[in-house]
C-alpha positions in Angstrom: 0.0 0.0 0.0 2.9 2.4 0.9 4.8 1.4 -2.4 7.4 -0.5 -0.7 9.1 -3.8 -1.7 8.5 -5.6 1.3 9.1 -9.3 2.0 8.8 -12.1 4.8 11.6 -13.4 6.3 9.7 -15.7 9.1 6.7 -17.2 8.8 4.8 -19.6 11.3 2.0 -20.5 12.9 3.4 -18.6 16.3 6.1 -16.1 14.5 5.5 -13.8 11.7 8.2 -11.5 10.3 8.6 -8.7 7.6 12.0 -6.8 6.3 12.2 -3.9 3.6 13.4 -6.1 0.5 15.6 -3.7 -1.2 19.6 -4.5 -0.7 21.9 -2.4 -1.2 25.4 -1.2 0.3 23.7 -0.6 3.6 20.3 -2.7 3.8 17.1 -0.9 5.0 16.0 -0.4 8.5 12.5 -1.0 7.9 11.5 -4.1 10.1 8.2 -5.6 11.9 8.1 -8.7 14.1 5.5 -10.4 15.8 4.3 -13.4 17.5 1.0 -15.3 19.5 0.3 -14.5 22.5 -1.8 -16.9 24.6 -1.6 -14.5 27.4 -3.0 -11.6 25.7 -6.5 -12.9 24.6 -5.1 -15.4 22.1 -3.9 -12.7 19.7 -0.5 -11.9 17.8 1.1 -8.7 19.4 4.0 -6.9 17.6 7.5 -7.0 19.8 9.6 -5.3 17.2 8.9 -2.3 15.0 11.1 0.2 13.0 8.6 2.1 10.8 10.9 4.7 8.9 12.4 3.1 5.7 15.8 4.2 5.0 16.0 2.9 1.2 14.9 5.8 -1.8 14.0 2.9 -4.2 11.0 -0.2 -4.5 11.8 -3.3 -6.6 8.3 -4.0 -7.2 8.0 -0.8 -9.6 9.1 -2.9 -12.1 8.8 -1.7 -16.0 5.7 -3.9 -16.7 3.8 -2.3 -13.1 4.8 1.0 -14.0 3.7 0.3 -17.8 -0.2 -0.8 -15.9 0.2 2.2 -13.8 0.7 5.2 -16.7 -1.2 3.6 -19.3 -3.8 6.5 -19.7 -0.8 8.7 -19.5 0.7 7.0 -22.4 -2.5 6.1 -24.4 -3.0 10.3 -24.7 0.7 10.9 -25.0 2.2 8.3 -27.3 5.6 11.0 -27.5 5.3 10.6 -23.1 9.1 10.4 -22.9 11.1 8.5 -20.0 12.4 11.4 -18.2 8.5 12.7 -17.7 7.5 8.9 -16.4 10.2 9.5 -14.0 8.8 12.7 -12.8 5.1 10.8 -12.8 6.6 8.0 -10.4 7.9 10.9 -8.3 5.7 13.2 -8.0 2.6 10.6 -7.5 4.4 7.8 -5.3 7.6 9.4 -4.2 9.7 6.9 -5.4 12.3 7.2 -7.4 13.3 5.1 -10.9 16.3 4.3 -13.4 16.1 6.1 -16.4 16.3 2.3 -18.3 13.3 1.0 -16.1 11.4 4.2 -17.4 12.4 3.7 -21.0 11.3 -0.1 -20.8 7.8 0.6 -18.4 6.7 3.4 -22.1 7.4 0.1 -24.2 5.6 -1.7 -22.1 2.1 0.4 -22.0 2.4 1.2 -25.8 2.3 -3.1 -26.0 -0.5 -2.6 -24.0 -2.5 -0.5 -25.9 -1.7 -2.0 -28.8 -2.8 -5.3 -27.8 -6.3 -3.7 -26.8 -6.3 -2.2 -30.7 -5.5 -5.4 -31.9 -8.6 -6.8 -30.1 -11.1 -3.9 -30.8 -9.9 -4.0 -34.6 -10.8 -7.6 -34.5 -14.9 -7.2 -32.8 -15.5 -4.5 -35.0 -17.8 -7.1 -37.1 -19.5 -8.0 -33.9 -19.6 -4.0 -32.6 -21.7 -3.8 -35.8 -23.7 -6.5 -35.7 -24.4 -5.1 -31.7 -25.7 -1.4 -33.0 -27.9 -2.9 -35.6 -29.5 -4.9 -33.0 -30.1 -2.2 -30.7 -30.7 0.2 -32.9 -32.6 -1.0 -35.6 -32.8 0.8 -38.8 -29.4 3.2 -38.3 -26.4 3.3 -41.1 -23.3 0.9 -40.0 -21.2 0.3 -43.1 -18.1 -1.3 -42.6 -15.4 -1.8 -45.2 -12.5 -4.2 -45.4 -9.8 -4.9 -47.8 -8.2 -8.2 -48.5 -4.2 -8.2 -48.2 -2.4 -10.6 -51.1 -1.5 -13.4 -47.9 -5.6 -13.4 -47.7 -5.8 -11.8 -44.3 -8.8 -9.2 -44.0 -7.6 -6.0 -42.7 -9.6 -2.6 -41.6 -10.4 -0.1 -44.2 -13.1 2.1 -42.9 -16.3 2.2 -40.2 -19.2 4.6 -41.0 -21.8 5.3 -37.9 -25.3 7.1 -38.2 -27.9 6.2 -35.2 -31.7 6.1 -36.6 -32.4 8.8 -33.6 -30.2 11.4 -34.8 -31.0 11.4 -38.8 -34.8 10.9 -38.1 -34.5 13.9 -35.8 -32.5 15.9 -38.0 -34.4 15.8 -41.1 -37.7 16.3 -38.7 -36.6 19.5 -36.8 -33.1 20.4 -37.7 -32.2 23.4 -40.1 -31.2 22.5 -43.5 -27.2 23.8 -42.8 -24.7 21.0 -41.6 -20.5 21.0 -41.3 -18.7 18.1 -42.4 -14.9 18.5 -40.8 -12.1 15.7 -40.4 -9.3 15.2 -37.9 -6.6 13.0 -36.7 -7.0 10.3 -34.6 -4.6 10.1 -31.8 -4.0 6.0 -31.5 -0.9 4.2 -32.3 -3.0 2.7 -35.6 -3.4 6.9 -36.7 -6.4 7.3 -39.3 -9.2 10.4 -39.6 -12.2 10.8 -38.0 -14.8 12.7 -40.2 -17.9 14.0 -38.7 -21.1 16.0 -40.3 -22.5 18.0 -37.3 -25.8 20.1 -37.1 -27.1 22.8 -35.3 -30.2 23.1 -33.1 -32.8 25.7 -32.5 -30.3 27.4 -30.2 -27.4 27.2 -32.6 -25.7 24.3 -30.9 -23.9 21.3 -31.8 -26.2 18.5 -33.1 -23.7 15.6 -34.3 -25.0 13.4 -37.0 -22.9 11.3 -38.3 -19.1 10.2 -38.1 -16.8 7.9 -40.0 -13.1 6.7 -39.4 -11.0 6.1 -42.6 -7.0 5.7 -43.1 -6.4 8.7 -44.9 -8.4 12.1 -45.7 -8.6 12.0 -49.3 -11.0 12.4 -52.4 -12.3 8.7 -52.5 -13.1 8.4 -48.7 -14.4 11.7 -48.3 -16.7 10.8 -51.1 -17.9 7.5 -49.8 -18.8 9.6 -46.9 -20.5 12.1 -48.7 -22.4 9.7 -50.4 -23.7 8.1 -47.1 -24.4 11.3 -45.2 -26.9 12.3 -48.2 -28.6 8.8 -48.3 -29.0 9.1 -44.8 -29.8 12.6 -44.3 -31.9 12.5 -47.9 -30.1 15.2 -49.2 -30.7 14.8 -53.0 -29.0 16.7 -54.9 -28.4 19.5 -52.0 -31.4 22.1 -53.3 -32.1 23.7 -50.7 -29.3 22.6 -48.1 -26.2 24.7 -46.8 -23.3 22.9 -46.4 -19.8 24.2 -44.4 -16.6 22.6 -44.4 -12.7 23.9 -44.9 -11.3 23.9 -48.9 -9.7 20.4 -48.3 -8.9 19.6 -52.1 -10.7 16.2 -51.8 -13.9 17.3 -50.2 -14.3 20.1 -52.1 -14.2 17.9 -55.4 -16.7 14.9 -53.7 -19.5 18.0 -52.8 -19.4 19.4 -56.3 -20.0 15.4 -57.4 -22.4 15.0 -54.9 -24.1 17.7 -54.3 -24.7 20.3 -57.6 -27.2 22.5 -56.4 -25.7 22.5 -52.7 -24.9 25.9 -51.1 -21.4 25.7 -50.3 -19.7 27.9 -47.8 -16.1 27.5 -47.0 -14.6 28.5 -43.6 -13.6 32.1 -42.9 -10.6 31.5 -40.6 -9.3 28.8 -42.6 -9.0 31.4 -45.9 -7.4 34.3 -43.7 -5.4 31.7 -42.0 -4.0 31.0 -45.7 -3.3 34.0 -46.5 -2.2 35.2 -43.4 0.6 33.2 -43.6 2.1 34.8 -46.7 1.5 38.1 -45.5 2.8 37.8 -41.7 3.4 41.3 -40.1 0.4 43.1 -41.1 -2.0 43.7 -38.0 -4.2 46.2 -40.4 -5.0 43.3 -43.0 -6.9 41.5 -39.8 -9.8 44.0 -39.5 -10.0 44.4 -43.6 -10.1 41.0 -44.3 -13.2 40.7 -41.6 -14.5 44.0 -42.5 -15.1 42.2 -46.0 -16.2 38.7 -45.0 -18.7 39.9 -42.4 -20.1 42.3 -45.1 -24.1 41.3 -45.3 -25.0 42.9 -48.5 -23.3 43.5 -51.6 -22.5 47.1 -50.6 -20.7 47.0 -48.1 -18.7 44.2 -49.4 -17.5 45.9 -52.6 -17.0 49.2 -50.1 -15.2 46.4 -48.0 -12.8 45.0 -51.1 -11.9 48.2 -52.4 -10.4 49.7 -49.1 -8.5 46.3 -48.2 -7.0 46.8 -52.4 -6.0 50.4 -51.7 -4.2 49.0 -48.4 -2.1 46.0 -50.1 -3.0 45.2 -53.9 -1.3 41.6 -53.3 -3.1 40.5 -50.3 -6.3 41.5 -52.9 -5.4 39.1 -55.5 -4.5 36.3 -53.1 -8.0 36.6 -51.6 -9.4 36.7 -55.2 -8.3 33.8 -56.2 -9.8 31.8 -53.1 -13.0 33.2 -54.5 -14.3 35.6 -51.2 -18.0 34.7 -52.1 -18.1 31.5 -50.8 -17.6 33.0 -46.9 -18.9 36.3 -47.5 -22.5 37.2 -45.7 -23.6 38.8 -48.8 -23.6 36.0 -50.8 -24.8 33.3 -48.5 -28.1 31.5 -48.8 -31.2 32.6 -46.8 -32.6 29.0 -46.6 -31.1 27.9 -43.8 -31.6 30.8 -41.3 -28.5 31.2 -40.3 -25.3 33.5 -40.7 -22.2 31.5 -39.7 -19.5 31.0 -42.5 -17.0 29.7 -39.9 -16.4 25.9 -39.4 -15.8 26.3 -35.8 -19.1 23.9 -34.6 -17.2 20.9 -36.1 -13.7 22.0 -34.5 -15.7 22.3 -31.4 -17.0 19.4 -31.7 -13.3 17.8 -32.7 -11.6 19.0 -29.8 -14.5 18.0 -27.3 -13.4 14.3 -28.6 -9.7 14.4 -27.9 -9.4 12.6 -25.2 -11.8 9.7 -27.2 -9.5 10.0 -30.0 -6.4 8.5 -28.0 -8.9 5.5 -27.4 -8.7 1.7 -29.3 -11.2 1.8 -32.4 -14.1 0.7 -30.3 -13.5 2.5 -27.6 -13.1 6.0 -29.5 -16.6 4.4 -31.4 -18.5 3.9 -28.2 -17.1 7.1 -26.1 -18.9 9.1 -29.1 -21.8 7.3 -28.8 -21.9 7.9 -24.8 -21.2 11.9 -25.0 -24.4 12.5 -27.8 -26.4 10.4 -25.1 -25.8 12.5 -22.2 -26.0 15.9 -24.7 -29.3 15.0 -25.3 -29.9 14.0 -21.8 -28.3 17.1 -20.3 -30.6 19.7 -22.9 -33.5 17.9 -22.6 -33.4 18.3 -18.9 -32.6 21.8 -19.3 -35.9 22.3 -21.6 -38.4 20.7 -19.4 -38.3 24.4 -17.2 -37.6 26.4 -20.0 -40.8 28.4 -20.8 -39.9 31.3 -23.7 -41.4 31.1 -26.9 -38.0 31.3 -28.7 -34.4 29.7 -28.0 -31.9 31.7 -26.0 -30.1 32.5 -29.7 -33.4 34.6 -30.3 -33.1 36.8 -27.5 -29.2 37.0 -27.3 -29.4 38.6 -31.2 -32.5 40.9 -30.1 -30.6 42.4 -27.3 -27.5 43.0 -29.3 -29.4 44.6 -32.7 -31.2 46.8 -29.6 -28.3 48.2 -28.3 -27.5 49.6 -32.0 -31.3 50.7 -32.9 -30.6 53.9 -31.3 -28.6 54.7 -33.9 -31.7 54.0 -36.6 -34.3 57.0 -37.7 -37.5 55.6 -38.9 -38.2 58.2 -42.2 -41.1 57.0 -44.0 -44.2 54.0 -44.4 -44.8 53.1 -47.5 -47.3 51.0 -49.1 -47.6 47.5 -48.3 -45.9 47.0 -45.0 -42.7 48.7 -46.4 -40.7 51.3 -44.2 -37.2 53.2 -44.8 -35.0 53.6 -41.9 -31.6 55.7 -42.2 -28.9 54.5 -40.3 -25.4 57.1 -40.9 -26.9 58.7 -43.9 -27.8 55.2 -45.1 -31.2 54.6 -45.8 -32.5 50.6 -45.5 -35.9 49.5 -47.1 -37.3 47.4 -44.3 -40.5 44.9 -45.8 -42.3 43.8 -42.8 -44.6 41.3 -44.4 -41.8 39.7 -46.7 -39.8 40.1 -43.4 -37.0 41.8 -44.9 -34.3 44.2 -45.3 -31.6 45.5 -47.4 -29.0 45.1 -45.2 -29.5 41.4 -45.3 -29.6 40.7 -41.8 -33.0 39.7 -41.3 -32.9 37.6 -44.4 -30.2 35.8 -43.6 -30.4 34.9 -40.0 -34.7 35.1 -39.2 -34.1 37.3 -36.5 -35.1 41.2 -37.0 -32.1 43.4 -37.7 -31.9 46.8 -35.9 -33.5 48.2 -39.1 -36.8 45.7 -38.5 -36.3 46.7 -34.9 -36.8 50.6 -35.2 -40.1 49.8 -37.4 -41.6 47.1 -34.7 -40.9 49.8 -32.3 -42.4 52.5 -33.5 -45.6 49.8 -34.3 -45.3 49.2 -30.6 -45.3 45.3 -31.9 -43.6 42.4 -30.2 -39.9 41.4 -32.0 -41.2 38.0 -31.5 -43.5 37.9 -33.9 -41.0 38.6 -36.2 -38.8 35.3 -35.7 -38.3 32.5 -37.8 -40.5 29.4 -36.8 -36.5 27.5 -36.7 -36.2 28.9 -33.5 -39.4 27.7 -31.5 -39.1 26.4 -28.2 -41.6 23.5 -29.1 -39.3 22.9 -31.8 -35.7 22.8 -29.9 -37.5 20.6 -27.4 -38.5 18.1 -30.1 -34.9 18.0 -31.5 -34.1 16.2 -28.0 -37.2 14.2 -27.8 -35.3 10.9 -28.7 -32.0 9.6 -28.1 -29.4 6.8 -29.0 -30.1 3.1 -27.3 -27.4 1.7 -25.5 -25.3 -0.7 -26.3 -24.0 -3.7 -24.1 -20.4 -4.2 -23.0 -18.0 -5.9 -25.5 -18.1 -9.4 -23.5 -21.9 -9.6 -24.3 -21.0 -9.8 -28.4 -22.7 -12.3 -30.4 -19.7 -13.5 -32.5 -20.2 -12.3 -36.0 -20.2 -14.6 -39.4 -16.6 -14.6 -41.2 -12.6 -13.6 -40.6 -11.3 -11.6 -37.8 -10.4 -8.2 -39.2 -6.7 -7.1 -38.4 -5.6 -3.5 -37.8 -4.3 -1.6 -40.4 -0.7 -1.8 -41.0 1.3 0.6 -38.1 3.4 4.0 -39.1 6.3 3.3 -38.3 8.3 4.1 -34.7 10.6 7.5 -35.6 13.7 7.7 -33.6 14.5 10.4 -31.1 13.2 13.7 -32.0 15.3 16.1 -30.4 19.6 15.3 -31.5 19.8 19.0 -31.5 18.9 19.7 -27.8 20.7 16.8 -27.0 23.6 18.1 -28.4 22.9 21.9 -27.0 23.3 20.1 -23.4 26.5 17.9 -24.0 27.6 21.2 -25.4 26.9 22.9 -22.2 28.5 20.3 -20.4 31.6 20.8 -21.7 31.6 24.4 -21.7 30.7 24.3 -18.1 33.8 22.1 -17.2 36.3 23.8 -19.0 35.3 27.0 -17.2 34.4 28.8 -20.4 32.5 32.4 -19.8 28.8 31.7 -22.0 25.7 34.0 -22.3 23.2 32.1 -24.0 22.8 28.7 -25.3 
């Protein structure tokens, strides 16, 4: 319990001794003794004690118990390197261990967790076989290929529960992300996810695939299955979100021909940012023109970041600025974003799963869109307001700025003008719209509608797009995912067990320079030599 290699040295029915195992130069000190006692109610009483141990070091850390002991640590670490496990073993136990012993014990645990891929890799049959039985009618598709010896090994694993597609096309907007990212196993891979939003503008994952690599062919058999699934069609009338990954890009124009596509914002000034480092200004142009929400103010936009750095112009040109502009975006789905930050959200909310074996990862992603849906549905059942919290977080922040607006005439038909800095905006209360685009694009009156629906004395409310309803949010959690038994309660599944795909290699040490930056020290420091910095 202490963390000490203790052993017996006497042993009886009467007599009963224990020393500190570890031998060294000077052996420790550490000692208990006892023996039976008739004379003291029939019980053994303890005639020799020394309680302080005088040894630094325990023999029974060996490398494979310290490999069972930082397993987690190693599983979401694979570079954990020996000097850190020696710190671990310090820090937690207060013990201390060779450098050798801490080198073998990371061997060790990545054995370990490979042996638990190995086994997940081959139940992935039977983890499919398990999700069709208890949940009937979802999308498991599971791919193999056949190596030249004959032996079937993992290709790719696509996932879509019947709760989450049969509540998406029922109540969900008509946008959706699609994003992919690395898995952090010793087997590597990509996950790829397509994620939704609610009524409140949150996450609402529905589907999620692993593959080997992120390229055109697996992002199309994605694709593919995500629009069976979701009954996309041929996109008309869906938005769709993603980053301007050269394979995805070409699988959605296959797939989808009459989808609105919007690329991500921070990925495009992210490219370009990185050819023109050192310019704070081009920040604020660059998001001047993207968050432009008419045509306007996005030429207005484009014409002062030109005048401030004709290159940085043509480079945006040529990643075509209409695809993650406002202006240009599609009303349909009620919504504004042209950022891909909902999937990179929902990415880095699974890094921890992502260290996991296959199954694990699988069944971890499962478990956390349970208790999302648990968690908001809970929240709902008090939740009385007519709209989501989205609606009134926008109305209070197009208030705050409807001071600004001047209400100037009513015209025919429901049709006001409102002047904002000199600007007039033609605000269409029955079409529910205005010229600046806001209203059109996100449901929710703009400051513009605001003024108007003011001076009506009318309730913003009744203004909203029916996307946001409260009835509607709480019937997007109204149903959940099933669970699914424990791996030991399998049914074995017809055919071959599936191997793991084939293992990057193990790079050598990573860091020659710093190691050659301290034996360089070294020697400076023992010939005396005067240094400022290394």
């Amino acid at each position: 319990m202490g963390g000490w290699n203790v052993k017996y040295t006497r042993w009886g029915n009467d007599i009963s001794e224990a020393k500190c195992a570890v031998v060294g130069e000077v052996p420790c000190t550490w000692r208990i003794y006892c023996s039976y006692e008739k004379s003291v109610h029939h019980q053994y009483m303890v005639k020799s004690f020394q309680e302080e141990h005088s040894c630094t070091s325990c023999k029974l850390l060996t490398d494979s118990v310290i490999g069972r002991l930082l397993i987690n640590e190693v599983r979401h670490d694979n570079a954990l390197m020996p000097r850190a496990i020696q710190d671990i073993i310090q820090e937690r136990y207060n013990l201390t261990v060779t450098h050798d012993i801490a080198r073998k014990a990371r061997k060790r645990a990545l054995d370990m967790i490979s042996e638990e891929f190995d086994e997940q890799f081959a139940r992935i049959k039977d983890y499919k076989e398990q999700i069709l039985e208890s949940n009937p009618e979802s999308m498991v598709d599971l791919v193999t290929t056949i190596r030249d010896d004959g032996v079937e090994i993992f290709d790719k694993f696509y996932v879509c529960f019947k709760a989450l597609k049969t509540i998406w096309r029922a109540y969900c907007r008509t946008i959706f992300r699609i994003d992919g990212c690395f898995m952090k196993s010793t087997s590597k891979g990509q996950l790829l996810a397509a994620v939704g939003r609610d009524a409140n503008n949150q996450i609402y994952p529905v589907a999620w695939e692993i593959v080997q690599v992120e390229d055109a062919d697996n992002w199309k058999w994605f694709i593919q299955r995500v629009k069976s699934d979701l009954d996309l069609k041929n996109g008309e009338g869906f938005t769709l979100i993603s980053d301007k990954q050269k394979g995805l890009i070409k699988a959605v124009e296959e797939e989808f021909p009459h989808i609105k596509h919007r690329t991500c914002t921070r990925h495009i000034y992210g490219n370009i940012k990185k050819l023109h480092p050192n310019k704070p200004k081009f920040k604020h142009l660059f998001w001047a023109v993207a968050n432009s929400f008419n045509e306007v103010d996005y030429k207005a936009a484009l014409k002062e970041l030109k005048a401030f750095d004709s290159q940085i112009y043509d480079d945006l040109m040529v990643r075509d600025p209409t695809s993650c502009t406002h202006a240009f975006f599609s009303t349909t789905s009620s919504c504004e974003d042209g950022l891909n930050n909902f999937s990179e959200s929902y990415n880095s909310g699974l890094k921890k799963s992502r260290s996991l074996p296959l199954v694990g990862m699988l069944e971890t992603m499962r478990r956390q869109a349970m208790v999302r849906i648990k968690v908001r549905k809970k929240k709902l059942v008090k939740y009385e307001a007519k709209y989501s919290l989205k609606v009134a977080k926008t109305i209070a922040e197009e208030t705050k700025n409807r001071k600004w607006c001047k209400k100037r005439t009513l015209g025919p038909n429901g049709v006001s003008e409102v002047e904002e800095n000199s600007t007039s905006h033609t605000v269409n209360m029955d079409r529910r719209t205005c010229t600046c685009r806001r209203w059109d694009l996100t449901g929710i009156p703009c400051r513009h509608a605001l003024k108007v629906i003011q001076d009506k004395k009318l309730n913003a409310e009744n203004f909203v797009a029916d996307c946001y309803l409260t009835t509607l949010w709480k019937q997007q959690y109204s149903d959940s995912v099933t669970l699914v038994e424990g791996m030991k309660f399998w049914k074995e599944a017809y055919g071959s067990q599936i191997q793991p795909p084939a293992r990057p290699d193990e790079k050598g040490r990573k860091s020659r320079i710093q190691r050659r930056g301290r034996n360089r020290f070294m020697s400076l420091l023992l010939k005396g030599r005067k240094f400022v910095n290394i």
